[in-house]
DSSP file (Angstrom, degrees, kcal/mol; ACC not computed):
  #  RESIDUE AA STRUCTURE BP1 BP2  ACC     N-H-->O    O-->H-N    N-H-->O    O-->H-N    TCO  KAPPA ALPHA  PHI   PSI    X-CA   Y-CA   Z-CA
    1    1 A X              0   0    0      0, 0.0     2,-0.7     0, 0.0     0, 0.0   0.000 360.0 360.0 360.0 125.3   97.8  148.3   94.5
    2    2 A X        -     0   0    0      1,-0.1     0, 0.0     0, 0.0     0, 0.0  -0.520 360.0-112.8 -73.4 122.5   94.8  150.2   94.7
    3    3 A X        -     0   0    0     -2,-0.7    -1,-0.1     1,-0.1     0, 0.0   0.009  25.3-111.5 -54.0 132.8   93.6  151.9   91.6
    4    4 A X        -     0   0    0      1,-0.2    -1,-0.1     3,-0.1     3,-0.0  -0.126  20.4-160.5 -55.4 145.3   93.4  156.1   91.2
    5    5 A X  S    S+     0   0    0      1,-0.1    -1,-0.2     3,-0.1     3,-0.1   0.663  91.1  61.9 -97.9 -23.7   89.7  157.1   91.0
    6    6 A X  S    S+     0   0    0      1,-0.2     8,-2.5     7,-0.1     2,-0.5   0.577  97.3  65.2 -91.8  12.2   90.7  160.3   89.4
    7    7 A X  B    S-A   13   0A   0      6,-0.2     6,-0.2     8,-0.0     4,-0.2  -0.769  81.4-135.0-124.9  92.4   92.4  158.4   86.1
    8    8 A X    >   -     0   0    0      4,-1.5     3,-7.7    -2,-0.5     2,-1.3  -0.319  33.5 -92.7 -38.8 118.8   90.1  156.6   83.9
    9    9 A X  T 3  S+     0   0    0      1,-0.3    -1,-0.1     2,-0.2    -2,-0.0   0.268 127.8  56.6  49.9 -43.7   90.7  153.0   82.5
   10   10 A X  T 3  S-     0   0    0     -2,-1.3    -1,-0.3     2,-0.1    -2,-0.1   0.474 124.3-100.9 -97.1  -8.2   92.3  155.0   79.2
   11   11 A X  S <  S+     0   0    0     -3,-7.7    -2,-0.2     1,-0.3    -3,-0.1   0.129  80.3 143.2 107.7 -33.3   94.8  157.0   81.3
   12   12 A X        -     0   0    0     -4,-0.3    -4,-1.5    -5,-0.2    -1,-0.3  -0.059  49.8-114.1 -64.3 171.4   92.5  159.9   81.1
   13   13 A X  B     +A    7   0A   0     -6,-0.2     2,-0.4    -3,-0.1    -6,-0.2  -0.528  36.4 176.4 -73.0 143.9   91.8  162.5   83.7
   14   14 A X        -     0   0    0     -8,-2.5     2,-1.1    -2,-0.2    -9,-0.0  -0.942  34.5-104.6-159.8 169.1   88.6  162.9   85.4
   15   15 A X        -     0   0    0     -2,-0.4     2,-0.1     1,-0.0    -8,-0.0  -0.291  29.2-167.2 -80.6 128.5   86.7  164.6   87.8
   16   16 A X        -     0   0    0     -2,-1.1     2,-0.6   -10,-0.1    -1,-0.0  -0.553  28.3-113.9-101.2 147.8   86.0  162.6   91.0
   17   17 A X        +     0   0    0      1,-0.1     3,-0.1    -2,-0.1    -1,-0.0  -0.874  37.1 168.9 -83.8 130.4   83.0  164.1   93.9
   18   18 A X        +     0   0    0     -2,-0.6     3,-0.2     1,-0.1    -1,-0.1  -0.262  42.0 115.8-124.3  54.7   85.1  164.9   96.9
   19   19 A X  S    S+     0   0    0      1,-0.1    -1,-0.1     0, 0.0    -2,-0.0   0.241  76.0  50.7 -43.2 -26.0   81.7  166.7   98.2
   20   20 A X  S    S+     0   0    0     -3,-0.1     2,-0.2     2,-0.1    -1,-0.1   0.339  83.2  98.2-116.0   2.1   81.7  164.1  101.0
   21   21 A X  S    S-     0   0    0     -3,-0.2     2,-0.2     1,-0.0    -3,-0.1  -0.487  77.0 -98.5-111.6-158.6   84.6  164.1  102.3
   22   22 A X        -     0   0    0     -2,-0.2     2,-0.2     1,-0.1    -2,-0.1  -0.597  36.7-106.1-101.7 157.3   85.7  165.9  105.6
   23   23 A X        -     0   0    0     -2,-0.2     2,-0.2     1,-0.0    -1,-0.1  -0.482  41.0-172.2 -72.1 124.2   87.5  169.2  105.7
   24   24 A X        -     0   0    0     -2,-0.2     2,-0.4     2,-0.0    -1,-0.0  -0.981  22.1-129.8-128.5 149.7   91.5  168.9  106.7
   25   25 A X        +     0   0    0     -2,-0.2     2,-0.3     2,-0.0     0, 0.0  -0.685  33.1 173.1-104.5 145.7   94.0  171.5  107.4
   26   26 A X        -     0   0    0     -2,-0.4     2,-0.4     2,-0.0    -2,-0.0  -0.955  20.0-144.4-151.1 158.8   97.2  171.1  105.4
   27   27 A X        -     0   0    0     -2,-0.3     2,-0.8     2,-0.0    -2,-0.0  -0.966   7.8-164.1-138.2 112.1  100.2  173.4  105.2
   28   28 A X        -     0   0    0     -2,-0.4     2,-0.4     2,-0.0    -2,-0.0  -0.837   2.7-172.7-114.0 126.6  102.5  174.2  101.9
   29   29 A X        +     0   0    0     -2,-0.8     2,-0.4     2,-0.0    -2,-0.0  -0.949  14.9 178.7-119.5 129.6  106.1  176.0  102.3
   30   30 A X        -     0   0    0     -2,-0.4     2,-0.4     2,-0.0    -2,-0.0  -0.920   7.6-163.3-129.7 132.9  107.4  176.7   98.7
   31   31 A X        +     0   0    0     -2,-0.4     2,-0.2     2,-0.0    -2,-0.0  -0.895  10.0 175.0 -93.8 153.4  110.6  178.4   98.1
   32   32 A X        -     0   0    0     -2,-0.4     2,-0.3     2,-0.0    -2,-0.0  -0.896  18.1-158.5-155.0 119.1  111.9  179.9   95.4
   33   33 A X        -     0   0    0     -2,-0.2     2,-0.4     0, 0.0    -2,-0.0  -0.809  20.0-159.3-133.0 128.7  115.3  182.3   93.8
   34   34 A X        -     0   0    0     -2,-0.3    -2,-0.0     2,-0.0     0, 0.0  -0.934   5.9-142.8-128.6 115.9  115.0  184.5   90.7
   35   35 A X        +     0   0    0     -2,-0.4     2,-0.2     0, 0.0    -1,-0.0   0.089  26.5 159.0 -31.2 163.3  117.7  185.7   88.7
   36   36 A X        -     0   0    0      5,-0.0     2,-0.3     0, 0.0     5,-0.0  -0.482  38.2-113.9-155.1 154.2  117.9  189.0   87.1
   37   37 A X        -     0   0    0     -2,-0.2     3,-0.5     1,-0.1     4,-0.4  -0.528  39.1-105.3 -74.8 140.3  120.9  191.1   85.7
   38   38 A X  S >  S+     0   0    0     -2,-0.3     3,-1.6     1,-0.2    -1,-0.1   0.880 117.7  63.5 -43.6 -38.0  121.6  194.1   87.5
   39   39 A X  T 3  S+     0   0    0      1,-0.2    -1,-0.2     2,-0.2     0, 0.0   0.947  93.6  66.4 -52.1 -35.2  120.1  196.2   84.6
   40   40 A X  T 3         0   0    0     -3,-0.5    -1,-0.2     1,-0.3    -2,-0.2   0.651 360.0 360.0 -76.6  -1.7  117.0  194.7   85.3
   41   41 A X    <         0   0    0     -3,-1.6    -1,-0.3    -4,-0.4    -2,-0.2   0.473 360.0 360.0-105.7 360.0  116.5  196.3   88.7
């Protein structure tokens, strides 16, 4: 399995250069429902 570059050795996090790699277009659709009592409107 190939190894995370972004998790150090100890399990920590760390910050990786992604300065070289190429620009890609990506798309997020998030849904979501919030609750509230009628009083609260």
């Amino acid at each position: 399995m190939k190894r995370l570059t972004h998790v150090a050795g100890d399990g920590r996090v760390q910050m990786v250069d992604v300065s070289a790699k190429p620009l890609s277009a990506r798309t997020a659709i998030a849904t979501g429902k919030i609750r509230l009592q009628r009083e609260t409107i």
